[in-house]
C-alpha positions in Angstrom: 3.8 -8.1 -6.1 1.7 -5.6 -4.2 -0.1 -2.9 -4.9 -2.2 0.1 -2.9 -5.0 1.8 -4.6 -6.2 4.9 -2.5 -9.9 5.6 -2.7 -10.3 8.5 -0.2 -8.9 8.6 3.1 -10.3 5.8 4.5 -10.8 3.2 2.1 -7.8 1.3 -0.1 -7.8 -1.6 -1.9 -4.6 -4.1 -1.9 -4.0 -6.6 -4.5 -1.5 -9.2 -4.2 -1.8 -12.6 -6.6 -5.1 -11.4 -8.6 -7.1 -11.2 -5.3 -8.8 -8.1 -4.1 -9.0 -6.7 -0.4 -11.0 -3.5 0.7 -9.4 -2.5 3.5 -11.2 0.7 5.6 -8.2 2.2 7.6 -5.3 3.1 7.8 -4.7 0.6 10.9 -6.3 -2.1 8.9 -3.6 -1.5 5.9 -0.5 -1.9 8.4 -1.6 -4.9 9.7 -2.7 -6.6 5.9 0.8 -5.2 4.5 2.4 -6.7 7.4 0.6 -10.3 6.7 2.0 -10.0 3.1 5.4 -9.9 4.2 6.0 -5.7 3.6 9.1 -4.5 5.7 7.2 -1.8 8.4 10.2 0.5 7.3 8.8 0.3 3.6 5.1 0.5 4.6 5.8 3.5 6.1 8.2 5.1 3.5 5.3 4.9 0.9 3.0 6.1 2.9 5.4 9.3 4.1 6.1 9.3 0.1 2.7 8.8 -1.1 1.3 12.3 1.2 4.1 14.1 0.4 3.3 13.6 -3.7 -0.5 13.2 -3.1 -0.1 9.7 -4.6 -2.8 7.3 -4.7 -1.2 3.9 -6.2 1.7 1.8 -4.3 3.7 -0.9 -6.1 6.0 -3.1 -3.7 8.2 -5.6 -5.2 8.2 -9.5 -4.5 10.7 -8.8 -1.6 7.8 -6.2 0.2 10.4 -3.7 -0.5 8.1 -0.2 -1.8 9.1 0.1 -5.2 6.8 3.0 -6.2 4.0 5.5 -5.9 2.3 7.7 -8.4 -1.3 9.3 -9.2 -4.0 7.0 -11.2 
């Protein structure tokens, strides 16, 4: 599993098997999502759904499929 924590609008954190990574752009969380095996249609569906809700948490499943957003 993977999971997004927004910090502002530059800086997220990604966890995926109890490690940590800051990541400090949007650019930067495309390209780490990608390397963890996240579909590009589903990075970009919770981002489009995480704006639209003013989320700031992202869950995908096992698969890299988003699974879902809320605010923490």
């Amino acid at each position: 599993m993977i999971t997004w924590k927004k910090w502002n609008e530059n800086q997220w954190i990604i966890q995926r098997k109890g490690k940590t990574y800051p990541i400090k752009n949007l650019e930067s969380l495309f390209v780490y999502s990608l390397a963890f095996n996240c579909k590009l249609k589903e990075i970009e569906d919770a981002i489009i759904f995480m704006n639209k809700n003013d989320h700031n948490y992202a869950e995908f499943g096992f698969s890299g499929n988003f699974v879902f957003s809320e605010k923490r």
